[in-house]
C-alpha positions in Angstrom: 0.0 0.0 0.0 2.7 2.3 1.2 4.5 1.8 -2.3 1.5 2.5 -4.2 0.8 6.0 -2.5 4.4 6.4 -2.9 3.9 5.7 -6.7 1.2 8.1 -6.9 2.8 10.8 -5.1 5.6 10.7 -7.4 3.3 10.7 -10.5 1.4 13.9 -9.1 4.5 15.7 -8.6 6.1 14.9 -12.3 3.0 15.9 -13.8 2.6 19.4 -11.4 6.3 19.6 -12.8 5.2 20.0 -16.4 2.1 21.7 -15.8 4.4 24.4 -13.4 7.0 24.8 -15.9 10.0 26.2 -13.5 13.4 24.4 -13.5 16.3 23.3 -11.1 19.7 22.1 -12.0 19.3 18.4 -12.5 23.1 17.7 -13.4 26.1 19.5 -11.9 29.4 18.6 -14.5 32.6 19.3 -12.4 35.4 19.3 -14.8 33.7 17.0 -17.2 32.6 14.1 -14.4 28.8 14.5 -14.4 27.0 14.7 -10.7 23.0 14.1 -10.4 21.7 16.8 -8.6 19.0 16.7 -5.9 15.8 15.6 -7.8 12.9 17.1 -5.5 10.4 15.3 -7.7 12.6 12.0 -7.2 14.6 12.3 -4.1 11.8 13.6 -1.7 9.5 10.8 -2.4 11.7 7.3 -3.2 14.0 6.1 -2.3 14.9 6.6 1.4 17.0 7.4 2.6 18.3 10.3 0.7 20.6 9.2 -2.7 23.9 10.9 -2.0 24.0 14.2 -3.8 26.7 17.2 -4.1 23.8 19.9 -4.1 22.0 20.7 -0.9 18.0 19.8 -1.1 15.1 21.6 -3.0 11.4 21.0 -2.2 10.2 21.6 -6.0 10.8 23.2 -9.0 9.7 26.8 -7.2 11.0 29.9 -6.7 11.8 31.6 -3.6 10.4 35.1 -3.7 11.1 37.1 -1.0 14.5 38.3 -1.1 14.6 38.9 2.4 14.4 35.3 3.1 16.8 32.8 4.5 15.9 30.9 2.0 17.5 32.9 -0.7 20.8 31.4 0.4 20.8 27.8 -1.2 16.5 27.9 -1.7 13.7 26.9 0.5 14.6 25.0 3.5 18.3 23.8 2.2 19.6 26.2 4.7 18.0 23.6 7.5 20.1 20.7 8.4 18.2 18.5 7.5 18.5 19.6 4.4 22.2 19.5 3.5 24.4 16.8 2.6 28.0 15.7 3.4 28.6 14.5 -0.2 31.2 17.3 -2.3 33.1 17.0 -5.6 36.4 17.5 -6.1 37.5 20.2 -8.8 41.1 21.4 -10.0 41.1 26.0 -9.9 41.1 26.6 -13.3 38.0 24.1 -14.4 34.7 24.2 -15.7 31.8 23.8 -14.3 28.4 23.5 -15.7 25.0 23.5 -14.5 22.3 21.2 -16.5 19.1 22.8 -16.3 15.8 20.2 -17.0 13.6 22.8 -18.1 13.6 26.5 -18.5 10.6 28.8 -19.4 11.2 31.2 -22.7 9.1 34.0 -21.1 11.0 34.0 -17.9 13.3 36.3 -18.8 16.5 37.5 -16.2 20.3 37.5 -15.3 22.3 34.5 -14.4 25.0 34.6 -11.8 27.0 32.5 -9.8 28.6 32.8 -6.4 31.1 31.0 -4.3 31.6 30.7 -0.4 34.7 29.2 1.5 33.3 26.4 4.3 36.6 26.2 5.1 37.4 22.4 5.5 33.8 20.9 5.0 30.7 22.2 3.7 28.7 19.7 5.5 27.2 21.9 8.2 28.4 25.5 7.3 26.0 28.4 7.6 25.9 30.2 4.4 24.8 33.1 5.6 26.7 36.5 6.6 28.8 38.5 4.2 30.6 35.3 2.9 29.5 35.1 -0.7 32.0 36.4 -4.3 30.9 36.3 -7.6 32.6 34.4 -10.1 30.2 34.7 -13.2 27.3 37.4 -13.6 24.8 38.0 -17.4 22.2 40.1 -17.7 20.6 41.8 -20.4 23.2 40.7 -23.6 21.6 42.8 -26.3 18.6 45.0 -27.8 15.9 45.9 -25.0 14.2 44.4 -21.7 11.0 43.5 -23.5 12.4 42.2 -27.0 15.8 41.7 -26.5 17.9 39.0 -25.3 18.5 37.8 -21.5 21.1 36.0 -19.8 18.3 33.2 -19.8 18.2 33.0 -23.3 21.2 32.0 -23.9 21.0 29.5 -20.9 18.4 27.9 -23.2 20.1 28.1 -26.3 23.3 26.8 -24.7 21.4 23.1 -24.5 19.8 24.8 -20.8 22.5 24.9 -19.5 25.2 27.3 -17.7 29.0 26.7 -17.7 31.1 29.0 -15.1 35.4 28.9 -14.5 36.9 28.3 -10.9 39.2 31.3 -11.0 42.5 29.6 -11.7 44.0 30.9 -8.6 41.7 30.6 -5.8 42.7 29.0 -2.6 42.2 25.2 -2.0 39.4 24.0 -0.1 35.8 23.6 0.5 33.5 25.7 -1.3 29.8 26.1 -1.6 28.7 27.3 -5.8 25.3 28.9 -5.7 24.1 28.7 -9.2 20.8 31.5 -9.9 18.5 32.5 -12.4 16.4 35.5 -11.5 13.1 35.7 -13.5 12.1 39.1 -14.0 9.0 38.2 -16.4 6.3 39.3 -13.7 7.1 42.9 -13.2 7.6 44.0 -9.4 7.4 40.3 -8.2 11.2 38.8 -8.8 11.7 34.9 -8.8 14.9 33.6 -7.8 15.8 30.0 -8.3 19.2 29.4 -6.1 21.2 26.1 -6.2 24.2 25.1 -4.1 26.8 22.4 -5.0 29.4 21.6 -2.6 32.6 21.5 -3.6 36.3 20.7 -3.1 39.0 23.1 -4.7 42.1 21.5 -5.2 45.6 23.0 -6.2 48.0 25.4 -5.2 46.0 28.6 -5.0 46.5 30.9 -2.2 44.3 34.0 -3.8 40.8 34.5 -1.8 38.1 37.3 -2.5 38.6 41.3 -0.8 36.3 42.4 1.8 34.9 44.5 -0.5 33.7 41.6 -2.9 31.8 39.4 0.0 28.3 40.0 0.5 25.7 38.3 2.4 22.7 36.1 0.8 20.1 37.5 1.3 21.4 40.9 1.9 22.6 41.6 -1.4 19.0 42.2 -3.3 17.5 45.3 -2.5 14.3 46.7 -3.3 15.4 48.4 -6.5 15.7 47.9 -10.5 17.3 44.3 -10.6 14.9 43.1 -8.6 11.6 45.3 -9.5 12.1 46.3 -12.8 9.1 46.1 -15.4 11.1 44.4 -18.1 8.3 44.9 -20.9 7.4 48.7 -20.6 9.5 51.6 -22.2 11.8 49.2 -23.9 15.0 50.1 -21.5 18.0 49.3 -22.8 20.2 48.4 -19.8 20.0 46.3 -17.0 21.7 46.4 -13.4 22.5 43.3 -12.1 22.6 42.6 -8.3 26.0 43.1 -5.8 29.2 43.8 -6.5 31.3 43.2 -9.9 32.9 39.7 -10.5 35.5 38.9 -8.3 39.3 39.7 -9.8 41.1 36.9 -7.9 44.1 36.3 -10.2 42.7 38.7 -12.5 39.4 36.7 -13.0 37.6 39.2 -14.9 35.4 38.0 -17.1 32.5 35.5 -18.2 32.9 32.3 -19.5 33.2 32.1 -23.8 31.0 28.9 -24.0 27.7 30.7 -22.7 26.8 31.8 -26.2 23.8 32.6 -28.9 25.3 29.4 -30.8 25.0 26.9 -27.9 28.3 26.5 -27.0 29.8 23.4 -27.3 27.1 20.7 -27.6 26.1 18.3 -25.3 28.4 16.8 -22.8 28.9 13.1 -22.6 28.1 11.3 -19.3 30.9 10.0 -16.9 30.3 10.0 -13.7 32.1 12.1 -11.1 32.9 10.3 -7.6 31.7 11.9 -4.5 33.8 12.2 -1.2 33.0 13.2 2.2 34.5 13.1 5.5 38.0 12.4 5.7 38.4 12.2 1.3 37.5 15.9 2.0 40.1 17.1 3.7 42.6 15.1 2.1 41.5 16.6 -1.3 42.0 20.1 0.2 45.5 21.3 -1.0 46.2 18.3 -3.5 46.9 19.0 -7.2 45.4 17.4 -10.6 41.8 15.6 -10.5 42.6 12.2 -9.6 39.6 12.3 -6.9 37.6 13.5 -8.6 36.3 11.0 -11.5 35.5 7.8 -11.0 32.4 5.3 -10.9 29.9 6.6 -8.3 27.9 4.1 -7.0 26.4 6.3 -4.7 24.4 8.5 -7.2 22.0 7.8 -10.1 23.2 8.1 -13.1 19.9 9.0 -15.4 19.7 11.9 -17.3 16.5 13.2 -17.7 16.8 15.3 -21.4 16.1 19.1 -20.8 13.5 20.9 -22.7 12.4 24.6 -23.3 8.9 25.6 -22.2 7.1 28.3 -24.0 4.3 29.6 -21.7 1.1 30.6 -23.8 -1.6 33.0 -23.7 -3.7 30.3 -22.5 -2.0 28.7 -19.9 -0.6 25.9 -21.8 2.7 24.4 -22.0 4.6 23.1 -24.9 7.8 21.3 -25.4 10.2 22.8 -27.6 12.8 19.8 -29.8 15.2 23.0 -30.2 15.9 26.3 -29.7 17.3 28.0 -32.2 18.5 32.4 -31.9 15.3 33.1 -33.9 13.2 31.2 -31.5 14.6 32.2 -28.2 14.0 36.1 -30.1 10.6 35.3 -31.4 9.4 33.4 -27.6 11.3 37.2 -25.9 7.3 38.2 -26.6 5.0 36.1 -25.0 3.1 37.8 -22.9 4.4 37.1 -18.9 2.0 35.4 -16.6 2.6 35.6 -12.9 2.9 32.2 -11.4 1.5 31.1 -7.8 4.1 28.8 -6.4 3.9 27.2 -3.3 7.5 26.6 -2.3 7.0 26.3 1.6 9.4 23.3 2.5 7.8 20.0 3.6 10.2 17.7 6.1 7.9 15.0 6.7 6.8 12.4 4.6 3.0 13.1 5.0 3.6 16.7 4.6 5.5 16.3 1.2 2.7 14.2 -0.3 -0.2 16.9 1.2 2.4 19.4 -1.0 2.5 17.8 -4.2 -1.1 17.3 -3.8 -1.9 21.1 -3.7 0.9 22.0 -6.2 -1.4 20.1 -8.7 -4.3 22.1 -8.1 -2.3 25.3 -8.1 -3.5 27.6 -10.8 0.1 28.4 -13.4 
């Protein structure tokens, strides 16, 4: 009986999924050894316990939205303990990493940034908040205006949904959380943030870390102001200002990763799957050189990839698939009229709670 509510459960929350139409990082690729991410439509259901996973939990496919919130720090509840994991992936300074997105909406238009936090030697139970965060990647508005033009988020979408950022070749070895966001600006003067921490292990000989000046606190760093508030489709404005300070310039990191591009960078990546470490494998990573903890066979994780998919968000309420997304499409879909989107993203920690969720995320009007 148990299995077959389970079951059910599970098939109510996949289908709220489509019906919702959000996203969340469903791979994290560290150096080219692919982690699963947390799958709240998966992992909160079945199985139990908890799968290991390098990002700390999500309740759905949400947003948080208000920016005063604790949970804007890794999204709703992951802040909690009960929430966060002790499994990290180890990756060299200097080396890519990417964020898989299953799903993005066309219409949800907004900057993508990403930050990093020193845990120190573990990330396992560090406290995210206080002025601890740098940013190591930031897009906004790329070209033409805020209602036509084209977004960070875009070219998320166009880059196969997915997002590929650069440890700054220099930084200092050791534990780091990477909070991965995409803001949604489509419902003017309601913002949507959609966090996602990974937990990771620098390695190499770095000894640069951020300057007072570049560490901010999340939340802290929104403000009630034009990157949050602004009414991307009137008046046509032709500049955006993202959120906090300017990308950090540890070893003279300056700029944006080349592969986030229009043409969608460099294809699909092939699977091989990254091996997690914890514990002790943690700390021994810390201040070793190369990668050769950090790839491997990882029994620990699953390794199914669900295939992404653009959503384009109609007049009616519907939601469509898209096969591709071409620079004409992701222009063309720039139009479609924004709908404001009642999420329930409260975080459920018990069993029975998480199935009363899904249950009313169904009925939610999108």
């Amino acid at each position: 009986m148990k299995s077959i509510i389970a079951a059910t459960v599970l098939a109510l929350s996949t289908l709220t999924s489509t019906v919702s139409a959000h996203g969340y990082v469903q791979n994290v690729v560290v150096n080219g050894n692919t982690f699963t991410a947390f799958l709240p439509f998966q992992d909160n259901y079945d199985p139990k316990p908890d799968p290991l996973r390098i990002t700390r939990h999500i309740p759905d496919d949400g947003p948080v939205t208000d920016f005063t919130s604790k949970d804007m720090t890794c999204n709703v509840g992951a802040q909690d303990a009960s929430q966060r994991t002790t499994s990290h992936a180890a990756v060299p300074a200097g080396a890519d990493v990417t964020f898989q997105w299953v799903r993005w909406p066309t219409d949800h238009h907004g900057p993508v940034t990403t930050w990093m936090a020193s845990c120190g030697s573990d990330c396992s139970t560090f406290d995210a908040t206080g002025s601890v965060w740098f940013k190591i990647d930031e897009l906004g508005l790329v070209s033409g205006t805020t209602d036509t033009g084209t977004w960070a988020s875009d070219v998320l979408i166009a880059n196969n949904i997915s997002w590929t950022v650069t440890i700054p070749s220099k930084l200092k070895s050791g534990a780091y959380l990477i909070r991965h966001e995409i803001l949604a600006l489509h419902s003017a003067g309601a913002p949507q943030f959609y966090p996602h921490c990974s937990q990771l292990v620098v390695t190499g000989s770095g000894t640069a870390t951020p300057s007072s000046s570049e560490l901010v606190a999340i939340p802290g760093v929104y403000k009630n102001d034009q990157s949050t508030m602004i009414d991307i489709w009137t008046n046509g404005q032709t500049s955006y200002p993202i959120a906090g300070p300017a990308v950090t310039k540890i070893g003279a990191y300056t700029t944006t990763n080349s592969k986030n591009k229009l043409g969608g960078g460099t294809g699909p990546i092939p699977f091989k799957a990254g091996k997690i470490i914890s514990g002790n494998a943690v700390a021994s990573a810390i201040g070793s050189t190369g990668d050769a903890v950090a790839s491997g066979n990882d029994t620990g994780s699953t390794t199914t990839t669900t295939k992404a998919a653009a959503t384009t968000t109609t007049k009616a309420g519907n939601t469509t698939k898209a096969a591709t997304t071409t620079k004409a499409s992701v222009a063309a879909a720039s139009t479609t009229t924004a709908k404001s989107c009642k999420v329930a993203t409260k975080k459920k920690n018990s069993t029975k709670a998480n199935k009363r969720h899904a249950k009313k995320r169904l009925l939610s009007n999108h």
